[in-house]
Structures are given as structure tokens and as C-alpha cells.
N, C-alpha and C positions, 0 to 999 in steps of 0.2 A: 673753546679756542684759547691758546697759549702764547700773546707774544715775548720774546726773548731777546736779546741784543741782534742775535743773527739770524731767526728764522721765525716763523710763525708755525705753533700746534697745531692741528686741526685734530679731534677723535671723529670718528665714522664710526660705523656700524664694527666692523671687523678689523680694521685699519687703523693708523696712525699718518697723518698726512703731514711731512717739516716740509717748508717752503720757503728756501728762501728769496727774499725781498731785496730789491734794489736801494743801496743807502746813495740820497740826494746828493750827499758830503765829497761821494767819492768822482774820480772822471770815469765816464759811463765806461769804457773800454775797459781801466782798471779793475769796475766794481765787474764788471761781465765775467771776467778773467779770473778772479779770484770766486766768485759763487760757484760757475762751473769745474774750478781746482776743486775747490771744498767739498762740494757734492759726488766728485767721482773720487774722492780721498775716502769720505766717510763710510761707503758702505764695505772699502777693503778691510779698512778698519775692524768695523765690527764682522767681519769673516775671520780674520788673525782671535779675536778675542774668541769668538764662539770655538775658533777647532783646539783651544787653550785652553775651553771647559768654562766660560763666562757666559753669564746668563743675561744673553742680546737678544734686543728682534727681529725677527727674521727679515728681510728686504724684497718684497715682492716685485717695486718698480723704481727707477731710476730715471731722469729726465736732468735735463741740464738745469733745473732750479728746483727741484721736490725728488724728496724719497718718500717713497709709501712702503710701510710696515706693517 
């Protein structure tokens, strides 16, 4: 397990599990509003990079706070 400014690593077996975590700092709505942007931002993301010939991981599942890879 990896934590990072914005999200915590987990490795599994097969998997890659980013999750991110609620920051105290922020007003609960703001932080809500901004993890769930971030999270459905990241995985278009790495779809644009991979049909561009970048070497991404694939995205198996998406949730409004975790991507699994």
C-alpha cells in the first residue's frame, strides 16, 4: 500500500486498486465533488493516451472514489 497526496495504492493479486480518500481540510460537498470529477476524468484520460500508443493500465472498474486496474 501507497499513500500519495490524492489517493491511496493498494496492489492485489492481479490489480491495482487508487482510492481516493476524503481530505478533512476541505467542505465535505466540495471534497465529494471534486474526487468524483477526478475519478471519472482519469480513466478518459488514460483511454486518449493508450489509442496514442502510451503504455497505460488498462481500467477494469470505476466507482465514484476507486479505479481498479
Amino acid at each position: 500500500m501507497f499513500q500519495g497526496a490524492e489517493a491511496v495504492i493498494v496492489f492485489k493479486k492481479n490489480s491495482v486498486l487508487k482510492q481516493r480518500l476524503p481530505k478533512a481540510y476541505r467542505h465535505h460537498s466540495r471534497d465529494t465533488e471534486m474526487r468524483r470529477k477526478r475519478n471519472k476524468r482519469e480513466p478518459a484520460i488514460l483511454k486518449k493516451l493508450l489509442e496514442n500508443g502510451s503504455p497505460v493500465p488498462t481500467v477494469n472498474r470505476v466507482g465514484d472514489y476507486f479505479i481498479q486496474m
